[in-house]
DRENDO-1510 file (C-alpha; in Angstrom, 1 decimal, always signed):
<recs>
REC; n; res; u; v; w
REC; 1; UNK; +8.2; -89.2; -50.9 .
REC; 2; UNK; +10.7; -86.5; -52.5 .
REC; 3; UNK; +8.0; -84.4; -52.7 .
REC; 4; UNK; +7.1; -84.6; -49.2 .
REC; 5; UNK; +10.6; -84.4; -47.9 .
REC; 6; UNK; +11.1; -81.1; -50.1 .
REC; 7; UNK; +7.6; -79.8; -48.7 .
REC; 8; UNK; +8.9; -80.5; -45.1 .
REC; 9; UNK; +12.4; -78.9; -45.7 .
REC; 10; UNK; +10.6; -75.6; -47.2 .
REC; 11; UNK; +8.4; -75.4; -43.7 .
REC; 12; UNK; +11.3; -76.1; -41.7 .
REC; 13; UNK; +13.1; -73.3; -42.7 .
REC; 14; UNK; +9.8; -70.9; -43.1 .
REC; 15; UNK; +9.3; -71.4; -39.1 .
REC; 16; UNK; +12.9; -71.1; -38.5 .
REC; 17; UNK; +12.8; -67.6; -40.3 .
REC; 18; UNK; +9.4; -66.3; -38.4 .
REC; 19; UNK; +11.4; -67.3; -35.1 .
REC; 20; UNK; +14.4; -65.2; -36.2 .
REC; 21; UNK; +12.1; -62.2; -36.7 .
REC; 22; UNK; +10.3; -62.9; -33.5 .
REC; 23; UNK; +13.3; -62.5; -31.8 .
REC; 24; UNK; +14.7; -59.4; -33.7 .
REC; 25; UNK; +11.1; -57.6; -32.3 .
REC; 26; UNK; +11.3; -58.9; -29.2 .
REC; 27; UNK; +15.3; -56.9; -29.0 .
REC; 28; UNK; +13.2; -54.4; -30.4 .
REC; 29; UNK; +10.9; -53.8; -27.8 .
REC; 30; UNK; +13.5; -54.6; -25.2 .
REC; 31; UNK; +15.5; -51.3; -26.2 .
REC; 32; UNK; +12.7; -49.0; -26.8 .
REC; 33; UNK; +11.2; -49.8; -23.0 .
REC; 34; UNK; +15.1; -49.6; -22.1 .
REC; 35; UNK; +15.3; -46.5; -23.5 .
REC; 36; UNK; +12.4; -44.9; -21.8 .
REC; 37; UNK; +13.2; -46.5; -18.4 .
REC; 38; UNK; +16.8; -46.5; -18.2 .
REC; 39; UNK; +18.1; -43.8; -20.6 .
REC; 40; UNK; +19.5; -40.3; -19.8 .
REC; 41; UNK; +19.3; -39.2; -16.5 .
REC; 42; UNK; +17.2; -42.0; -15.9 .
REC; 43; UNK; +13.7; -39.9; -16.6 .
REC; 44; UNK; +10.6; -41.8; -17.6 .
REC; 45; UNK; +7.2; -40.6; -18.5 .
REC; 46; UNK; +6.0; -40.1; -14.7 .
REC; 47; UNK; +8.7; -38.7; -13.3 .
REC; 48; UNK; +9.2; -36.0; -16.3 .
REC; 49; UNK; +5.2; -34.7; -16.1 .
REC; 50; UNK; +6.1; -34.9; -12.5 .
REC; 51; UNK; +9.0; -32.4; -12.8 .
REC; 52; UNK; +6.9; -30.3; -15.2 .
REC; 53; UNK; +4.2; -30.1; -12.9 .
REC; 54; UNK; +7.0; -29.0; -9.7 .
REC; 55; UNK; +8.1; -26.2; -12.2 .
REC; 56; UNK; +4.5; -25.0; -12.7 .
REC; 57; UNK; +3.8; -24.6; -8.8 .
REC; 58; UNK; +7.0; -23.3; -8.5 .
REC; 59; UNK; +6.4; -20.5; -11.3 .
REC; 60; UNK; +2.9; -19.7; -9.8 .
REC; 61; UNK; +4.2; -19.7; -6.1 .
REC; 62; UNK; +6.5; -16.2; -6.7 .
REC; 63; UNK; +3.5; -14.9; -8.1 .
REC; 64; UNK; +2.5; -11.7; -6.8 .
REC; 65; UNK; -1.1; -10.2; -6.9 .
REC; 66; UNK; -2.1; -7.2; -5.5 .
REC; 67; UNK; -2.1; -8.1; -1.9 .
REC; 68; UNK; +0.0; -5.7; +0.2 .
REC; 69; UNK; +1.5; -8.6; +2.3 .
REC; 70; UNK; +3.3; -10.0; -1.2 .
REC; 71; UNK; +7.3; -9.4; -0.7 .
REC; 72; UNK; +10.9; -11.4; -0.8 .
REC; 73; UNK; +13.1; -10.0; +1.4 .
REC; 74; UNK; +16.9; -9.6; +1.9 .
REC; 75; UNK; +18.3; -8.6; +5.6 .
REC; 76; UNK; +21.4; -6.3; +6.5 .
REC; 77; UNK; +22.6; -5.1; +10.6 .
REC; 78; UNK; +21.6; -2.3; +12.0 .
REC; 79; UNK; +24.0; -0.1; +11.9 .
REC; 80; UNK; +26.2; -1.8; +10.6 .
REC; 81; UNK; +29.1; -0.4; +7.7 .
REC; 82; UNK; +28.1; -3.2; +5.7 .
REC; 83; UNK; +25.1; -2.1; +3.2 .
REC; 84; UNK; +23.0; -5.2; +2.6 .
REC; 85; UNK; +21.4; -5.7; -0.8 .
REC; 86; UNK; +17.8; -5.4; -2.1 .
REC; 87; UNK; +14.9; -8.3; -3.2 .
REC; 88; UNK; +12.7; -7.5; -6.2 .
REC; 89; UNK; +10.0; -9.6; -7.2 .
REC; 90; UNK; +7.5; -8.5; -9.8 .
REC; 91; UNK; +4.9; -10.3; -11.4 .
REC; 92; UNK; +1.3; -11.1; -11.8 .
REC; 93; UNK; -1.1; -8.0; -11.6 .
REC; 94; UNK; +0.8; -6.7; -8.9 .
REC; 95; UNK; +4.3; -5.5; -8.3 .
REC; 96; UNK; +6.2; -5.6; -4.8 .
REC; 97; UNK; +9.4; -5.0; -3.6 .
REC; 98; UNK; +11.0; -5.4; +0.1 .
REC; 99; UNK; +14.4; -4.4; +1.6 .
REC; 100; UNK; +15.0; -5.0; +5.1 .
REC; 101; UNK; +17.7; -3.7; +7.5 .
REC; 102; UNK; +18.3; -5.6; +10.5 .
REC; 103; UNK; +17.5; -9.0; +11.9 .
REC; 104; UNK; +13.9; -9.4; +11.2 .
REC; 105; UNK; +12.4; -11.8; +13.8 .
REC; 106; UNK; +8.8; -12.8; +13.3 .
REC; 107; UNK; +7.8; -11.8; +16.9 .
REC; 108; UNK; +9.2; -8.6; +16.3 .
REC; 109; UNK; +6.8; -5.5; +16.8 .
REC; 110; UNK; +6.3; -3.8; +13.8 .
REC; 111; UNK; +4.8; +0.0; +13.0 .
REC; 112; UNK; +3.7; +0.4; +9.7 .
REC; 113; UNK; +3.7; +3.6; +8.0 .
REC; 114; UNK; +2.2; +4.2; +4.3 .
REC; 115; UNK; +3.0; +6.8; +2.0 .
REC; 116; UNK; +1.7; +7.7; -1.7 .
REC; 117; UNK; +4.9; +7.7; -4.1 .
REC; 118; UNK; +3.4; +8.3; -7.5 .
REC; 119; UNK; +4.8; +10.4; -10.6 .
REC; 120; UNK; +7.9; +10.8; -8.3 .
REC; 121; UNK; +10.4; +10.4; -10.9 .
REC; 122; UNK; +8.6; +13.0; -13.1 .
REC; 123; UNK; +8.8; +15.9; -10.6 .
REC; 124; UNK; +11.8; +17.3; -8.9 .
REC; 125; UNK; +9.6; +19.2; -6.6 .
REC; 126; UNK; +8.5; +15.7; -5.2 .
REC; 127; UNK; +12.1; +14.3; -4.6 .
REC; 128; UNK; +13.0; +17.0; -2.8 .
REC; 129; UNK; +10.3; +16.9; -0.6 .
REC; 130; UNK; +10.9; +13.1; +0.0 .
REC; 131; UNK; +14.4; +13.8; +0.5 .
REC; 132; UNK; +13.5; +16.2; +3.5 .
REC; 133; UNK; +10.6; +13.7; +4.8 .
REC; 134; UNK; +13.2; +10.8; +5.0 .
REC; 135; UNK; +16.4; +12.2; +6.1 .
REC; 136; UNK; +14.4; +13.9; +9.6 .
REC; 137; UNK; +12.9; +10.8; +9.8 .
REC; 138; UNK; +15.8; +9.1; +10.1 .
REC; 139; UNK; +17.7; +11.4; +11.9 .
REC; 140; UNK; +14.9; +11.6; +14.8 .
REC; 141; UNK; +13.9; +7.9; +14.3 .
REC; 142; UNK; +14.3; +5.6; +17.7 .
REC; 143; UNK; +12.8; +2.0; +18.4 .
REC; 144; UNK; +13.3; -0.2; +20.9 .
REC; 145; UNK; +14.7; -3.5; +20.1 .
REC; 146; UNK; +12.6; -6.1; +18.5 .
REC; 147; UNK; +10.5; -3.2; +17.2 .
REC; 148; UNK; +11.0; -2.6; +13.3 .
REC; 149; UNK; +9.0; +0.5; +11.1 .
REC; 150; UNK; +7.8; -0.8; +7.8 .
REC; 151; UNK; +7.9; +1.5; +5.3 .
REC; 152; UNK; +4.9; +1.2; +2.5 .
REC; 153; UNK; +4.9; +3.4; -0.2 .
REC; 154; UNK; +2.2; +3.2; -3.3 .
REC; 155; UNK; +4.0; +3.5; -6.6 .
REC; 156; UNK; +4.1; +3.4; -9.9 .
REC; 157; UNK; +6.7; +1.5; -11.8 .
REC; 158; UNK; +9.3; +4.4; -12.6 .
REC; 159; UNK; +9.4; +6.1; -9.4 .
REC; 160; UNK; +9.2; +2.5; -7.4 .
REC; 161; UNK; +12.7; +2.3; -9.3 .
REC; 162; UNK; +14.0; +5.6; -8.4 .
REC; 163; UNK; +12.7; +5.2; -4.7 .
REC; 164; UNK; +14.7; +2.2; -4.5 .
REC; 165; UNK; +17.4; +4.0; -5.2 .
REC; 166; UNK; +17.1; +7.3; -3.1 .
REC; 167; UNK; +16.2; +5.2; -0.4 .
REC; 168; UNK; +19.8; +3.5; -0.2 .
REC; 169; UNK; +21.1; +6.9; +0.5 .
REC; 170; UNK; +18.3; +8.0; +3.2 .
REC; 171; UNK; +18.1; +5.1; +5.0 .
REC; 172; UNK; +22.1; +4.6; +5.1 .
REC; 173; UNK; +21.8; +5.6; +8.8 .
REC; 174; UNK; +19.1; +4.6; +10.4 .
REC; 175; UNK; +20.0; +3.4; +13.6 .
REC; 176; UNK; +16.2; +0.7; +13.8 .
REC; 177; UNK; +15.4; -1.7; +12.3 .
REC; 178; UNK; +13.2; -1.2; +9.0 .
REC; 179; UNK; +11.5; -2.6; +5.8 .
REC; 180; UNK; +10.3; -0.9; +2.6 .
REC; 181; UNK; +7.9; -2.7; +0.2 .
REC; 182; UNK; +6.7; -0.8; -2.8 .
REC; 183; UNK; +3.4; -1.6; -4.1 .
REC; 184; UNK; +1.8; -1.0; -7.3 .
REC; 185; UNK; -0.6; +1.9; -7.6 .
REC; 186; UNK; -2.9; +0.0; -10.6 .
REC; 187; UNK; -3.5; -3.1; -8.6 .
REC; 188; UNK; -4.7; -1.3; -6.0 .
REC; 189; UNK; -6.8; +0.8; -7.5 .
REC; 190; UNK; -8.1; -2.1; -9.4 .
REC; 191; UNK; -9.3; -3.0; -5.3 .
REC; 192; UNK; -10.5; +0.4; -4.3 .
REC; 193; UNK; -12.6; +1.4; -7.1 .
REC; 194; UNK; -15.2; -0.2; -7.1 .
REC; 195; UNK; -15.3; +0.5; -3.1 .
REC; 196; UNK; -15.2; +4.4; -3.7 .
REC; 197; UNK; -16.9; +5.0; -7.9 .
REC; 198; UNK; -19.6; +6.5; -5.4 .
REC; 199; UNK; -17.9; +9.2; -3.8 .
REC; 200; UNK; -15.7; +10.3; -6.0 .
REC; 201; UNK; -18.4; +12.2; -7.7 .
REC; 202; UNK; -18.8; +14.4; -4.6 .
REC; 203; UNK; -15.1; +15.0; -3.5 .
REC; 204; UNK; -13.0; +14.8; -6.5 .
REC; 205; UNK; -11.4; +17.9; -8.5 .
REC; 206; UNK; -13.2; +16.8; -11.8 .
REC; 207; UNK; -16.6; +15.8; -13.1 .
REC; 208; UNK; -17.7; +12.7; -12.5 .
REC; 209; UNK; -16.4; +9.4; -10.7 .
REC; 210; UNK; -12.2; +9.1; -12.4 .
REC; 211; UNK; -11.2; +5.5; -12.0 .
REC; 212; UNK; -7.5; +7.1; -11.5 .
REC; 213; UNK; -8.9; +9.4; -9.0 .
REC; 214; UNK; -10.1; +6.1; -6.9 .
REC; 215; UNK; -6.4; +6.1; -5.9 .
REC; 216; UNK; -6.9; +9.5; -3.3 .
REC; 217; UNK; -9.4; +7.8; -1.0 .
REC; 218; UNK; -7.3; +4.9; +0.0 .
REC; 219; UNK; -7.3; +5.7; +3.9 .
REC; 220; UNK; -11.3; +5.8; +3.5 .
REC; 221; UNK; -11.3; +2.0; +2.5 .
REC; 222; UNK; -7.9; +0.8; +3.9 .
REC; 223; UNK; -9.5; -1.5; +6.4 .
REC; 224; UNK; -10.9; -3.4; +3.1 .
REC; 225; UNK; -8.0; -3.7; +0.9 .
REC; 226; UNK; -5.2; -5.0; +4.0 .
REC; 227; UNK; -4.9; -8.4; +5.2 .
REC; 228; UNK; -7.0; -8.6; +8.4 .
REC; 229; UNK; -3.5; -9.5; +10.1 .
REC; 230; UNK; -2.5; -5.8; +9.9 .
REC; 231; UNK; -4.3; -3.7; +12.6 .
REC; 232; UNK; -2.9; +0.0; +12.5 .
REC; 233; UNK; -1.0; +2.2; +10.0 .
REC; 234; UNK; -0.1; +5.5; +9.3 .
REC; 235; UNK; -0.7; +7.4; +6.5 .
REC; 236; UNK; +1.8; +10.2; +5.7 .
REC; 237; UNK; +2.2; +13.1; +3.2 .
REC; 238; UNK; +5.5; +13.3; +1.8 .
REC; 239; UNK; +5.9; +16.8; +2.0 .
REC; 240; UNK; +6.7; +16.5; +5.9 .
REC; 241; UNK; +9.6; +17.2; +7.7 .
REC; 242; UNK; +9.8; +15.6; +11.3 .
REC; 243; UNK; +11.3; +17.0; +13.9 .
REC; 244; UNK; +10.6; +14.2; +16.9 .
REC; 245; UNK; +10.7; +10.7; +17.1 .
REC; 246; UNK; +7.9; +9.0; +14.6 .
REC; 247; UNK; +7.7; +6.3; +17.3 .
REC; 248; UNK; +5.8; +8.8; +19.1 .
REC; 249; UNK; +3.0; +9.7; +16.5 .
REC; 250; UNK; +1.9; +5.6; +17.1 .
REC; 251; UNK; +1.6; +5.9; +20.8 .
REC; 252; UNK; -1.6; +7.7; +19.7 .
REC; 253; UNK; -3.3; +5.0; +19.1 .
REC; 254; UNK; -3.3; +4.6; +22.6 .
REC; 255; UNK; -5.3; +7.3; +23.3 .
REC; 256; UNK; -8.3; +7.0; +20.4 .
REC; 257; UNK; -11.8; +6.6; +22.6 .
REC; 258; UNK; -14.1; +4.2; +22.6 .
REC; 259; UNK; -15.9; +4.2; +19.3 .
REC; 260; UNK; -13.5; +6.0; +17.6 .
REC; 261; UNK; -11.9; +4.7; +14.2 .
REC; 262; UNK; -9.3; +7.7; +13.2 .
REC; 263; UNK; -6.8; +9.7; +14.4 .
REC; 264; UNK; -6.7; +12.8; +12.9 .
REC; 265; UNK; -5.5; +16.5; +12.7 .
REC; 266; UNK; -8.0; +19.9; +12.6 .
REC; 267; UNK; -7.8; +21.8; +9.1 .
REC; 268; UNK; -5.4; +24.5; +9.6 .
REC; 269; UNK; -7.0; +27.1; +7.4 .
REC; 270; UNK; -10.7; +28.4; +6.2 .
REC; 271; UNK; -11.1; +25.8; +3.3 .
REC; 272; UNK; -14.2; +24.1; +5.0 .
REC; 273; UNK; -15.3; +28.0; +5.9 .
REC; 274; UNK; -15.4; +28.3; +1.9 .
REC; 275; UNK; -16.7; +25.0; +1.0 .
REC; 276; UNK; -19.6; +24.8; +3.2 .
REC; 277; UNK; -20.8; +28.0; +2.2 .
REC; 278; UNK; -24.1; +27.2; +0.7 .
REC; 279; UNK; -25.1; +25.6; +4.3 .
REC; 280; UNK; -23.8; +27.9; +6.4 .
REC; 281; UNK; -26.1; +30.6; +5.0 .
REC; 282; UNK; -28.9; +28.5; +4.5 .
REC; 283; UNK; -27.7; +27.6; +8.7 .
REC; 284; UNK; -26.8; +30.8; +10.0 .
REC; 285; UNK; -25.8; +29.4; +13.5 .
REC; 286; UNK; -23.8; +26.9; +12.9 .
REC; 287; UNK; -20.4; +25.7; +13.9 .
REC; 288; UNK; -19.9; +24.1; +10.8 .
REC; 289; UNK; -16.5; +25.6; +9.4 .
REC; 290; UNK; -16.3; +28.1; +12.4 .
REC; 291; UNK; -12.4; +27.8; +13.7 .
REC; 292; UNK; -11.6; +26.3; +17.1 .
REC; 293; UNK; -11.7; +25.6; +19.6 .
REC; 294; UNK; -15.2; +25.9; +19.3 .
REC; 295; UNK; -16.0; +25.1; +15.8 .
REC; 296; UNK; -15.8; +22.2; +13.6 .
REC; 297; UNK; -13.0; +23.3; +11.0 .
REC; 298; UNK; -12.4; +20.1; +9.1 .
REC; 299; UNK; -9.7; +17.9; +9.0 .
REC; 300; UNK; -6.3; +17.8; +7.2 .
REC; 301; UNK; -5.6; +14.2; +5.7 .
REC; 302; UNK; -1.5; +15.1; +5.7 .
REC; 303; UNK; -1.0; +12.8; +9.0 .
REC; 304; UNK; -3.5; +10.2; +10.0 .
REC; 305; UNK; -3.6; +7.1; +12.1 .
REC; 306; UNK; -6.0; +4.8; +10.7 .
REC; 307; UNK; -7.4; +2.0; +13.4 .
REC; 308; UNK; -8.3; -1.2; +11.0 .
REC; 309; UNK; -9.3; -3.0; +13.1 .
REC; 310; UNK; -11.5; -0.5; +14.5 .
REC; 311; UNK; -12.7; +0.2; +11.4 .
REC; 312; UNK; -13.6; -3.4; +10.1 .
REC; 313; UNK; -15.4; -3.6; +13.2 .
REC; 314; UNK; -17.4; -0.2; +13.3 .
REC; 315; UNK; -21.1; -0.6; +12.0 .
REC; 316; UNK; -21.7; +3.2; +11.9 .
REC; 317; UNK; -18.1; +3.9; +9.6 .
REC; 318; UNK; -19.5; +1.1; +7.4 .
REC; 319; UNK; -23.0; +2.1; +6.5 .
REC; 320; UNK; -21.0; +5.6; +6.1 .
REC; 321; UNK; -19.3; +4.3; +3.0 .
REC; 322; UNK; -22.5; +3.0; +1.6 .
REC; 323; UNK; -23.4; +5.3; -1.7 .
REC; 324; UNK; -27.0; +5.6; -0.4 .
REC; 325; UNK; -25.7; +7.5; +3.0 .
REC; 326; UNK; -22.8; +9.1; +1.0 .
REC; 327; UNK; -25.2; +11.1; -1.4 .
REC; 328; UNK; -27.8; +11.7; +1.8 .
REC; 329; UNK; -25.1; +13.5; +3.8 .
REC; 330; UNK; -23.5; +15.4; +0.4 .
REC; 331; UNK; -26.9; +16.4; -0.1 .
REC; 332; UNK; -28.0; +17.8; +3.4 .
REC; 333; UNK; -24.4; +19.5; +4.1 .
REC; 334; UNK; -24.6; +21.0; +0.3 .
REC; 335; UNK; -21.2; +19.5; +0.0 .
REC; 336; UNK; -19.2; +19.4; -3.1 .
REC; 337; UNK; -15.5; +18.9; -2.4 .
REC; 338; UNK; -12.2; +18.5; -4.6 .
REC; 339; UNK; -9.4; +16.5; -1.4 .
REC; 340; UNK; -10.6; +13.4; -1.9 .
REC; 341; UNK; -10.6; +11.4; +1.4 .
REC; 342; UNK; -10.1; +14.7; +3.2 .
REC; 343; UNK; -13.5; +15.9; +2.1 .
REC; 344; UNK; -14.7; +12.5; +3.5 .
REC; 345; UNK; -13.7; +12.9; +7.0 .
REC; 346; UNK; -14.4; +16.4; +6.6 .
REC; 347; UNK; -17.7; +15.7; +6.0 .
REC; 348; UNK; -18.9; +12.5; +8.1 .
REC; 349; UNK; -16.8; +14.2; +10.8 .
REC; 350; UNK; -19.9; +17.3; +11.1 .
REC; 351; UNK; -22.5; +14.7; +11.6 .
REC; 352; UNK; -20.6; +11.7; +13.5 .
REC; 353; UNK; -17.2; +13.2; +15.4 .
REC; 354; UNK; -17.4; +10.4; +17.7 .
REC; 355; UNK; -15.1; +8.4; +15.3 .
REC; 356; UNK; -12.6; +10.8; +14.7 .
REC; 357; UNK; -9.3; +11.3; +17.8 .
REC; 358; UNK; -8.0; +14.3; +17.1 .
REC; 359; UNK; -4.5; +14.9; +17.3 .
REC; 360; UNK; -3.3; +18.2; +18.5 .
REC; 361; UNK; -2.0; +20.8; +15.3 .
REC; 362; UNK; +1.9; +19.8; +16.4 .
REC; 363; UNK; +1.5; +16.8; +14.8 .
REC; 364; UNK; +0.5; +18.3; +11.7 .
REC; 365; UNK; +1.6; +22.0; +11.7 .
REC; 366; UNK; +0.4; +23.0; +8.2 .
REC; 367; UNK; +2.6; +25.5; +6.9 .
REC; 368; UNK; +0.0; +26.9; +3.5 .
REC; 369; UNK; -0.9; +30.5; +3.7 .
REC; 370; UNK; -3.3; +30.5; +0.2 .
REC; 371; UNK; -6.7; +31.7; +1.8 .
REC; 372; UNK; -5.1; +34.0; +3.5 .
REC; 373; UNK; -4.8; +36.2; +0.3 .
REC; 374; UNK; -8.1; +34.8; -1.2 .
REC; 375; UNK; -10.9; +36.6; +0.4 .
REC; 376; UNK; -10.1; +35.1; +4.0 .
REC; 377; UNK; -7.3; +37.5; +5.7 .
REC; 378; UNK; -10.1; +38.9; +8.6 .
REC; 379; UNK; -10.4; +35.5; +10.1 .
REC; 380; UNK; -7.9; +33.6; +9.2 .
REC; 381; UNK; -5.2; +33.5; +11.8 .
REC; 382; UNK; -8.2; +31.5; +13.8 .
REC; 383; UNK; -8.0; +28.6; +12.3 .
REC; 384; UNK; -3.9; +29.1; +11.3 .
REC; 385; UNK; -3.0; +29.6; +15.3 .
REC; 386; UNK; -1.3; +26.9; +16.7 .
REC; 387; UNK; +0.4; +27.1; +20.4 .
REC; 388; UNK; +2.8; +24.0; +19.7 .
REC; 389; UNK; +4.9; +22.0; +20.4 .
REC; 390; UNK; +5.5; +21.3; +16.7 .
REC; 391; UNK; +6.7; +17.4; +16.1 .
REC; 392; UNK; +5.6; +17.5; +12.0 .
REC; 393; UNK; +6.4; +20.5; +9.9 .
REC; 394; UNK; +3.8; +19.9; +6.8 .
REC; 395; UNK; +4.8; +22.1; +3.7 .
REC; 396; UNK; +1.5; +22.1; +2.2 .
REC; 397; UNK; +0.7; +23.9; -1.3 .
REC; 398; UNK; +4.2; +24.0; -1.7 .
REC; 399; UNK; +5.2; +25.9; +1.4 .
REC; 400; UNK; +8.7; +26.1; +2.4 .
REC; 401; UNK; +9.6; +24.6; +5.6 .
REC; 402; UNK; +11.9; +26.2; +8.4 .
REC; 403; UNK; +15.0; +24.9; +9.0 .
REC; 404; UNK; +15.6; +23.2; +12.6 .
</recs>
């Protein structure tokens, strides 16, 4: 019986020990899952992947890409003394950057104006020019209210951050409302490429289809490469100086006729004389390069109004930019040009001028003199001649521009 009551003792204080470890897990498991649940900032394992997860969208929601609608914006009064500031965003393949100046409704009308800002910040030449472009701009610039002029310019990185800069000082006083949104000149030509590899061949400078050179036929696949939303731009040189309101160059658009896709100024010299050489001797009577007004002179690509939705919606322009029609027509005009979507127009304008308005020489009074004193000086005050009135001065090859 001593035996038995020793045995039981032992047992006693074996289960007695197992219960005391029981519990000692138990407070164990207790603080870890109070830990988890009830800790710092009372976090757990949903609601941080949950958090995580917000961050992500966030991060790839200010995303750009290389869609010309991508912006932030930042809004200043018109007029006002009070200079507002400036929103950057940049990432993704693209880059953009919008300023605004004035209260930017969404219903508000706006004109939109494009211009190609590359290699800016490497060329004095080029800044001054701008500097002439923007300040008449300004200084002849009128819109009604709830009308605003967007302001595109194609850039690369360096001059984008000089631009922003000059155009504090240009656009100081502007008495409209505006925006400016810079967009990068890769990503687009990242988009235009592989619309234009095919004609680059026949109106570039150099040999063969340049991927950089896609960049210079923009206007020919514009209606492509912007949101659907956006139904009319202007293209502009920079080396322009405007001496009426630009508000008036997009009442054009009102005048374009049925069927007709660009608005467009005649070439203002005897470059398409020269260039079409080969056909016009192998086509003795025709009006191919002959000057007005009863000739077909060419176009000049320094101010054009480009109708996108006219464009999308044209099946003749379309099967025009196909490679197959593009090589037929280089081939049967003998055409080899070097002005990129100049020689374009140029030369679809011979065959098809139904889709071209043209805008009288004022709004593009070119200023270049070059074939005059190269080979050309017998004929070529007919295509130079222009009666006026001049609303665009357009210093082209470098010309100097009269003062107003």
């Amino acid at each position: 019986m001593g035996i038995l009551r020793l045995i039981a003792r032992t047992m006693g204080r074996i289960s007695t020990f197992r219960s005391y470890q029981f519990v000692l897990l138990l407070a164990a498991a207790l603080a870890v899952v109070a830990f988890y649940y009830f800790g710092s900032e009372k976090q757990n394992f949903s609601s941080t992947t949950k958090r995580i997860k917000q961050t992500q969208a966030s991060h790839n929601s200010n995303r750009n890409d290389a869609d010309l609608t991508v912006d932030t914006r930042l809004s200043h009064t018109a007029g006002s003394e009070e200079q507002g500031g400036e929103g950057r965003e940049i990432g993704g393949e693209g880059e953009g950057f919008r300023s605004t100046k004035g209260d930017i409704e969404g219903a508000d009308q706006r004109y939109h104006a494009l211009m190609m800002f590359t290699k800016v910040d490497k060329s004095r030449s080029l800044q001054d020019k701008f500097r002439v472009a923007m300040l008449s701009m300004v200084k002849h610039g009128h819109f009604l209210e709830g009308e605003v002029l967007v302001l595109h310019f194609v850039s690369d990185q360096a001059s984008q951050e000089l631009g922003e800069k000059m155009l504090e000082e240009f656009l100081l006083d502007a008495t409209f409302k505006y925006e400016v949104m810079f967009h990068d000149v890769v990503a687009l030509t990242q988009k235009l490429f592989p619309i234009v590899e095919a004609m680059q061949k026949h109106f570039s400078a150099g040999s063969g289809a340049y991927y950089s050179d896609a960049i210079f036929f923009m206007s020919v696949a514009m209606h492509h490469i912007m949101p659907e939303s956006l139904l009319r731009i202007v293209q502009l040189d920079l080396d322009l100086k405007y001496r009426t309101n630009i508000r008036d160059l997009f009442q054009e658009f009102d005048r374009f006729p049925p069927g007709a896709v660009i608005g467009i100024t005649r070439e203002m010299q005897p470059v398409y004389r020269h260039t079409f050489w080969q056909y016009r001797k192998e086509n003795p009577q025709t009006r191919v390069g002959e000057p007005p007004p009863d000739g077909l002179p060419g176009f000049n690509s320094g101010v054009m109004l480009l109708d996108l939705g006219a464009m999308r919606a044209s099946a003749l322009y379309n099967q025009l930019l196909e490679p197959s029609n593009v090589a037929k027509l280089a081939d049967q005009y003998r055409f080899r040009g070097h002005l990129g979507d100049q020689d374009f127009f140029t030369m679809i304008g011979m065959e098809h001028p139904e889709l071209f308005y043209s805008l009288t020489c004022g709004w593009n009074r070119q200023l270049c003199t070059w074939w005059r004193d190269h080979g050309y000086a017998d004929v070529f005050q007919l295509y130079y001649r222009c009666d006026g009135p001049f609303y665009i001065y357009h210093g082209n090859c470098n010309s100097p521009i009269p003062d107003d």
